[in-house]
C-alpha positions as a Markdown table, in Angstrom:
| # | Residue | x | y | z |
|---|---|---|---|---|
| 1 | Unk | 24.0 | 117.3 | 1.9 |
| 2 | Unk | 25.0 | 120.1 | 4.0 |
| 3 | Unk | 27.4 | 119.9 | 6.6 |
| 4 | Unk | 24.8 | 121.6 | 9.3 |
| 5 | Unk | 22.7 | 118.4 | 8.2 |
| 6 | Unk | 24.8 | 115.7 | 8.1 |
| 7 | Unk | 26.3 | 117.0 | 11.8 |
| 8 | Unk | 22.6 | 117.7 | 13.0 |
| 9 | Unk | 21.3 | 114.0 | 11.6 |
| 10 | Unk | 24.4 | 112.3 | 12.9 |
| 11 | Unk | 23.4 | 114.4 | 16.4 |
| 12 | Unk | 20.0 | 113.2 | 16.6 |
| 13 | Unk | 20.8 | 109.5 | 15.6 |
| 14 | Unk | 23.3 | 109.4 | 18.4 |
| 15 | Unk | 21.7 | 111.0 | 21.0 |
| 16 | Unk | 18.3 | 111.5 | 20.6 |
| 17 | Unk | 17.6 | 115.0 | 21.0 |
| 18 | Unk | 17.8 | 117.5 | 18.8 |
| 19 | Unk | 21.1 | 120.1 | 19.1 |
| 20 | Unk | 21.9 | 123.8 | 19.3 |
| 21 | Unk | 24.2 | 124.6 | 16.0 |
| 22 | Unk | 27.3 | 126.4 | 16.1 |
| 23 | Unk | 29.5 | 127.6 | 13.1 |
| 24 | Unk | 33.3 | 128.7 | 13.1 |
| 25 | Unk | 34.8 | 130.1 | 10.1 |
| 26 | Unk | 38.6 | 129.4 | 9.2 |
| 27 | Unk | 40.9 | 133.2 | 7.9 |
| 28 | Unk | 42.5 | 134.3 | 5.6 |
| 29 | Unk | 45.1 | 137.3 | 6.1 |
| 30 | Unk | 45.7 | 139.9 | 3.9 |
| 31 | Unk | 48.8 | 141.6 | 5.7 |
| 32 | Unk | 51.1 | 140.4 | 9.2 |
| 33 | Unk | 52.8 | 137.3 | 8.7 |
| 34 | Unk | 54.2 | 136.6 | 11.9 |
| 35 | Unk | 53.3 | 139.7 | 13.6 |
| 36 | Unk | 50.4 | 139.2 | 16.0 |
| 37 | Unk | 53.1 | 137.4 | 18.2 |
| 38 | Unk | 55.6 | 140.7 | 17.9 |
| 39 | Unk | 52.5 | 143.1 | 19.2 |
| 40 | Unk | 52.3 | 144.5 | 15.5 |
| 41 | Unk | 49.5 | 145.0 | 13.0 |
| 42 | Unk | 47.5 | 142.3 | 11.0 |
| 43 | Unk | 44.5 | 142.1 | 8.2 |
| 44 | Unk | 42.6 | 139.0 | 8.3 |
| 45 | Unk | 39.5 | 137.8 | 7.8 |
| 46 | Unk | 36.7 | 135.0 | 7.8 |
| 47 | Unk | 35.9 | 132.7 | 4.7 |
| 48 | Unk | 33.1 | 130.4 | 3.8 |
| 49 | Unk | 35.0 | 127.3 | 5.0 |
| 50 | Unk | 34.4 | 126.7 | 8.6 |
| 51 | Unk | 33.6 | 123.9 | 11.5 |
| 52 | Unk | 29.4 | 123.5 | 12.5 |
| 53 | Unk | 29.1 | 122.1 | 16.0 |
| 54 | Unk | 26.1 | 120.3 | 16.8 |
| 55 | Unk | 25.8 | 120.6 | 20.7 |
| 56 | Unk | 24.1 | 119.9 | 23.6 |
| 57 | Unk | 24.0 | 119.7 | 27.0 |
| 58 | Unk | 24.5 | 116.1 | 28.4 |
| 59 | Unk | 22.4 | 115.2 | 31.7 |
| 60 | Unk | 26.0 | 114.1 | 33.3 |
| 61 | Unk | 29.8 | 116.5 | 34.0 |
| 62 | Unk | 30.6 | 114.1 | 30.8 |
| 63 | Unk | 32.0 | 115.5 | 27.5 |
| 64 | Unk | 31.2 | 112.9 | 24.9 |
| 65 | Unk | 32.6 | 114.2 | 21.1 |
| 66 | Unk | 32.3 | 112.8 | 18.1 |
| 67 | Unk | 34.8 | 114.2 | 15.3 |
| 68 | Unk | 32.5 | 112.9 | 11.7 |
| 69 | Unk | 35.3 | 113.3 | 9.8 |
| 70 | Unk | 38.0 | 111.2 | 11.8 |
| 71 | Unk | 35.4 | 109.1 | 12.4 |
| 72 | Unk | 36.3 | 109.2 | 16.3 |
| 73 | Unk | 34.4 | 109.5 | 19.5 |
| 74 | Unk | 36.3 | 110.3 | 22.8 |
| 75 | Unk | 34.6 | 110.5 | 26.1 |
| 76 | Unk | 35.9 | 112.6 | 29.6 |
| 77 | Unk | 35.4 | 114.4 | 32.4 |
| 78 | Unk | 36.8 | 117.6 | 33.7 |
| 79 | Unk | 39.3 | 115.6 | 36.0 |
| 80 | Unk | 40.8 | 113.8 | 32.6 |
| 81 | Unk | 42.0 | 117.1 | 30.8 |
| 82 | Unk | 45.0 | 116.8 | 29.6 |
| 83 | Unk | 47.5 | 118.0 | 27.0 |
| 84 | Unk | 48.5 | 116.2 | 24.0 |
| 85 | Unk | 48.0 | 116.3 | 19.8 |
| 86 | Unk | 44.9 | 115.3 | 19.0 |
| 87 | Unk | 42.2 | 117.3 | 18.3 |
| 88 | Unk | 40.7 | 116.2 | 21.7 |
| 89 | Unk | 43.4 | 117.6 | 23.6 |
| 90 | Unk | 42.4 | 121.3 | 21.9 |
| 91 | Unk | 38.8 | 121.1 | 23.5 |
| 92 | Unk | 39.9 | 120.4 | 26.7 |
| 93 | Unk | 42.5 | 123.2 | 26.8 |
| 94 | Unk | 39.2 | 124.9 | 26.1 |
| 95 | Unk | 37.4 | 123.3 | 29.2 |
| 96 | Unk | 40.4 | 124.3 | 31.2 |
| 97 | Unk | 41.0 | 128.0 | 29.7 |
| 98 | Unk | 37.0 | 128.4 | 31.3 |
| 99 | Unk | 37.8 | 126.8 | 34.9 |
| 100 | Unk | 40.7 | 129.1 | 35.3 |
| 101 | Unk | 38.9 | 131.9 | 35.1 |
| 102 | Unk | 36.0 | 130.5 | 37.9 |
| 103 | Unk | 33.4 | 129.6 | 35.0 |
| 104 | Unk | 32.4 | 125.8 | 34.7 |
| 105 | Unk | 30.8 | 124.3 | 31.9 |
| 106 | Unk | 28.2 | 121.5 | 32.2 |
| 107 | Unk | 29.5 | 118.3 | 30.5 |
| 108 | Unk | 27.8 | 118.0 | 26.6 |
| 109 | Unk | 27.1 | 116.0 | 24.1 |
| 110 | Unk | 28.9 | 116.8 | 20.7 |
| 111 | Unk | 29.3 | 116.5 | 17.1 |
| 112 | Unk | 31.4 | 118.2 | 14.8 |
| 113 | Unk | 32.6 | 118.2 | 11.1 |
| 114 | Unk | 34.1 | 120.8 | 9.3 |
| 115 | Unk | 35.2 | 121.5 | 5.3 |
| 116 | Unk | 38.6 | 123.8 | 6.4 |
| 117 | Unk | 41.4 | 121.8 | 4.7 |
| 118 | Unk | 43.6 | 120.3 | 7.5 |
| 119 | Unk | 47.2 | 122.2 | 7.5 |
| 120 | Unk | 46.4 | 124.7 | 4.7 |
| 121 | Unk | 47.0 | 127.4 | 6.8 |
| 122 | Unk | 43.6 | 128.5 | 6.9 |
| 123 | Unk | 43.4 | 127.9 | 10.6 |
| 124 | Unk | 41.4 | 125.0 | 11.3 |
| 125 | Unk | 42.6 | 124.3 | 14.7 |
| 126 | Unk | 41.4 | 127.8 | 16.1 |
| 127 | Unk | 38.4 | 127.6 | 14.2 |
| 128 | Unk | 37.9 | 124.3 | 16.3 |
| 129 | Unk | 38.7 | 126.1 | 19.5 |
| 130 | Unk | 36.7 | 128.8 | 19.2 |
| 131 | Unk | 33.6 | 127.7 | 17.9 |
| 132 | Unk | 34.1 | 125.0 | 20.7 |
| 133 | Unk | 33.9 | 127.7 | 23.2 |
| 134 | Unk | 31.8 | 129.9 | 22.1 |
| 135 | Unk | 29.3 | 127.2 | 21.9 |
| 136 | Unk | 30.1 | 126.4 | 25.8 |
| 137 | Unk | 30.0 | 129.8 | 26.6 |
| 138 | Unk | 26.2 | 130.4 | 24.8 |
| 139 | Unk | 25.3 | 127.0 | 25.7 |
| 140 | Unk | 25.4 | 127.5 | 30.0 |
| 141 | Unk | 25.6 | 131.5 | 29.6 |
| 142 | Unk | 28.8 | 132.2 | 31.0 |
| 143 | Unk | 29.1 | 135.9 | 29.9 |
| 144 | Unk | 32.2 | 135.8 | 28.3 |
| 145 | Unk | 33.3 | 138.2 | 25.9 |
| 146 | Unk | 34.9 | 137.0 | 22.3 |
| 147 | Unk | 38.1 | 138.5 | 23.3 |
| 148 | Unk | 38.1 | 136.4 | 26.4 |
| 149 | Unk | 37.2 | 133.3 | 24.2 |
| 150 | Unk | 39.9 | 133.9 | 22.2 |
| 151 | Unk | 42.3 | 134.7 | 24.4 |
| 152 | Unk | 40.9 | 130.8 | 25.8 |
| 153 | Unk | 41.7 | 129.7 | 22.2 |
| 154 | Unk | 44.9 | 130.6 | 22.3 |
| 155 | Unk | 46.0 | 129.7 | 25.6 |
| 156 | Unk | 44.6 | 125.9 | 24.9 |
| 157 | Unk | 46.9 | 126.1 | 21.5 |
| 158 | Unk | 50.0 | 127.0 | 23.7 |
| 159 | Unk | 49.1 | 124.9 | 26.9 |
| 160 | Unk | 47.6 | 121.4 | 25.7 |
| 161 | Unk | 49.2 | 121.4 | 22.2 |
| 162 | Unk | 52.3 | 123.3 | 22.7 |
| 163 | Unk | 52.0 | 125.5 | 19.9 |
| 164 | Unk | 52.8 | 129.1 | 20.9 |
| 165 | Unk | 50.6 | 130.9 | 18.2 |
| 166 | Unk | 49.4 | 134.5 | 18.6 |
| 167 | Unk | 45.8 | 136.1 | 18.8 |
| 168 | Unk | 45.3 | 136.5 | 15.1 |
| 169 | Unk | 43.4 | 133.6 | 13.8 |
| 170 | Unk | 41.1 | 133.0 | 16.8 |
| 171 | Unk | 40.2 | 136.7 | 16.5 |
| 172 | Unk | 39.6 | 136.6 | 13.4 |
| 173 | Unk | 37.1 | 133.4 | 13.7 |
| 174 | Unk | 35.3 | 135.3 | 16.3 |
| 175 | Unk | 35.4 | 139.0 | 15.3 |
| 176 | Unk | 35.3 | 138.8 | 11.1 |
| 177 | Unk | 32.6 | 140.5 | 9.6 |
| 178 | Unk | 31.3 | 139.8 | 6.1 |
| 179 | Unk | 32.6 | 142.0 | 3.0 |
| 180 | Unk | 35.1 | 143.4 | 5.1 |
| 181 | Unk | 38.7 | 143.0 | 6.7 |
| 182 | Unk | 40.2 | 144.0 | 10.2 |
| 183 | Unk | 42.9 | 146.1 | 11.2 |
| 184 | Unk | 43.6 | 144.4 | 14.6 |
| 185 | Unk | 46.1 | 145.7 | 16.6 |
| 186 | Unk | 47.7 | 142.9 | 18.3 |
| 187 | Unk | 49.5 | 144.9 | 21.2 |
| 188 | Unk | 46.0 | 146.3 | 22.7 |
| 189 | Unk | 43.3 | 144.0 | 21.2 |
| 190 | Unk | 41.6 | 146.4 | 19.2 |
| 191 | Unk | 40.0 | 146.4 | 16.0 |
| 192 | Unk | 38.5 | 148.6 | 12.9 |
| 193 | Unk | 36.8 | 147.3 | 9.7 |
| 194 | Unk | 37.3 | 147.8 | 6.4 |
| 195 | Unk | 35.4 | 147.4 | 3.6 |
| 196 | Unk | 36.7 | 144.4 | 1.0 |
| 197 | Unk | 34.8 | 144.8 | -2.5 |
| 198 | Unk | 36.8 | 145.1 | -5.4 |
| 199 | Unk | 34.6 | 146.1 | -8.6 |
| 200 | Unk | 36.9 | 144.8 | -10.9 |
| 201 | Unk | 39.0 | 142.3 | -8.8 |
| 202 | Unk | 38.8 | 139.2 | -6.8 |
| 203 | Unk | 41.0 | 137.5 | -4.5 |
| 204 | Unk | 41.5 | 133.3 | -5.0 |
| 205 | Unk | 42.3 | 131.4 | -2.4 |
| 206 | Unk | 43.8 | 128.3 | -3.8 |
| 207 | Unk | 44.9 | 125.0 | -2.1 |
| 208 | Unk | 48.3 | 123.9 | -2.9 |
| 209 | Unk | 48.3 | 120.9 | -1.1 |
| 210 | Unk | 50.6 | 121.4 | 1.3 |
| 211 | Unk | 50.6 | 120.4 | 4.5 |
| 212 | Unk | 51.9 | 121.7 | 7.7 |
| 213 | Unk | 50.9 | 121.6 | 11.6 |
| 214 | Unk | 52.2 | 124.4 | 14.3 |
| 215 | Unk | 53.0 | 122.5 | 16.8 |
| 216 | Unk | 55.5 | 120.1 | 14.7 |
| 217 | Unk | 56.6 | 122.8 | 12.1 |
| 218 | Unk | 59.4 | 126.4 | 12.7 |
| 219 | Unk | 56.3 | 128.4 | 13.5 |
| 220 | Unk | 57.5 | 128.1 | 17.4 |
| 221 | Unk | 61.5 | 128.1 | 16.6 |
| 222 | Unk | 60.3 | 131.1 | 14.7 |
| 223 | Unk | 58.9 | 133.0 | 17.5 |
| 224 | Unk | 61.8 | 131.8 | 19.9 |
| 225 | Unk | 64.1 | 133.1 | 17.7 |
| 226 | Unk | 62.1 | 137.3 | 17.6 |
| 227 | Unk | 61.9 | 136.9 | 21.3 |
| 228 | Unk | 65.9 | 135.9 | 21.7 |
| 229 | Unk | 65.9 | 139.1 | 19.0 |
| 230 | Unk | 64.1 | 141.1 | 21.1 |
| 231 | Unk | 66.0 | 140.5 | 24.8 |
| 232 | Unk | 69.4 | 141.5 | 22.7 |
| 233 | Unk | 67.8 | 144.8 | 21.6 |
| 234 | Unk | 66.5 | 145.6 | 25.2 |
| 235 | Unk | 70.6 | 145.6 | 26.3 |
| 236 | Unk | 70.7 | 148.6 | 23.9 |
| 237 | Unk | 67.3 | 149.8 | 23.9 |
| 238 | Unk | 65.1 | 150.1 | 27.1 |
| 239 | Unk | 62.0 | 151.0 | 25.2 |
| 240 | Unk | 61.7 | 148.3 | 23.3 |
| 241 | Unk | 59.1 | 145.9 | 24.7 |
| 242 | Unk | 58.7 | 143.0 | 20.8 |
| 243 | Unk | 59.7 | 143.5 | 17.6 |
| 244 | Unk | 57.1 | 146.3 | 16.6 |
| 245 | Unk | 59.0 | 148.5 | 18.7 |
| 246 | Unk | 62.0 | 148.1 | 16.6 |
| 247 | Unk | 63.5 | 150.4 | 13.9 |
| 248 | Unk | 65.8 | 149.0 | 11.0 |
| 249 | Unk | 68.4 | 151.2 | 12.9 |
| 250 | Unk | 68.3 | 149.3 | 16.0 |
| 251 | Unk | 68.8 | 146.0 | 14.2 |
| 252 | Unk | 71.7 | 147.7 | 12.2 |
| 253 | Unk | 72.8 | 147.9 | 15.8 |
| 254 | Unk | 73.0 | 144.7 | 17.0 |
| 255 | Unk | 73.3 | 142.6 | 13.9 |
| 256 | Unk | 76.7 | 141.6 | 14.6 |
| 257 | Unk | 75.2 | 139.8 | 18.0 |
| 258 | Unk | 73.0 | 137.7 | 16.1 |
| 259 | Unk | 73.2 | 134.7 | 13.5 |
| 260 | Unk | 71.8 | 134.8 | 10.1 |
């Protein structure tokens, strides 16, 4: 069984109607570890492992989830967001990322599973957030672009879960396009495609088992430490506004101001 089936039979068991289906694909990146963050250059691009949302509007302001493959169901309004770890507390930083900006989604009825393994670094949790609101957004047509639902993504990743990721992998859910990668630069939120067909090659993507969650691992001691980099080059250097602006002479520079 398919996971579009088993999410759209689970759907119409539960609530009796039949839903609007949503798909979010996890990334890959070919180039730009650590770089969307420092306004620099990345490669990424969708795969076949993804989130399907079976959604629909609810006839109350209630949000009632189901997430199939936790086996949990959570229930609130938009009084109740708040933030936390749990994969509830990503939708609502979703909820709240569209109220700021003066557009408010009906409450729904939802269902969701997803074959992206958890912690592989294939970006589960922004798939989760952006196919989450991109199906608001279609669902009460709100007119939002897919920058501005990414940028949504990641402000619920750095508001409600307190992990202070950069624009990468929710652009990529929302801009990848198949057979090809994308040059996104992360400074002005532009992209180009490139093609990705090797006649002789192929790329694996294998699972090594382990684990890791942002908001728990380095990833955000890692980007406190480029930003602490980055206010002791601006003593020296007034142009330089992140990391891409810096040359491997201006480090030379100030390497003796800095730890290991």
């Amino acid at each position: 069984m398919s996971i579009q089936t088993k999410v759209a039979d689970f759907f119409k068991k539960e609530f009796k109607e039949a839903p609007s289906l949503f798909i979010a694909p996890g990334r890959i990146n070919m180039i730009g570890e650590h770089t969307d963050y420092n306004d620099g250059f990345v490669m990424p691009t969708a795969i076949d492992k993804h989130f399907v949302f079976a959604i629909a509007k609810s006839e109350s302001e209630s949000f009632t989830i189901h997430a199939l493959d936790l086996n949990e169901k959570i229930s609130f309004s938009r009084n109740e967001l708040k933030p936390g770890h749990g994969w509830q507390n990503y939708l609502m930083g979703v909820i709240d990322g569209f109220i700021r900006r003066g557009k408010i989604p009906g409450g729904v009825n939802c269902a969701f599973s997803s074959n992206i393994p958890v912690g592989a670094g294939l970006s589960s949790s922004a798939a989760l957030d952006s196919g989450f609101g991109f199906a608001l957004n279609e669902l009460f047509g709100l007119g939002l672009s897919r920058l501005d639902l990414a940028k949504i993504a990641q402000e619920s990743e750095h508001n409600f879960v307190g992990a202070k990721v950069g624009i990468m992998d929710m652009y990529a859910s929302l801009f990848s396009r198949k057979d090809s990668v994308m040059l996104l630069d992360c400074r002005n939120y532009k992209h180009e495609y490139r093609p990705l067909k090797f006649e002789h090659h192929e790329i694996l993507l294998i699972d090594t088992k382990v684990k890791h969650s942002l908001a728990s691992s380095a990833y955000n001691k890692r980007r406190e430490a480029c930003e602490e980099g980055v206010k002791k080059l601006q003593r020296h250097f007034k142009n330089v506004n992140a990391l891409r602006d810096v040359s491997l002479t201006m480090l030379e520079k100030i390497k003796s101001e800095v730890n290991e």
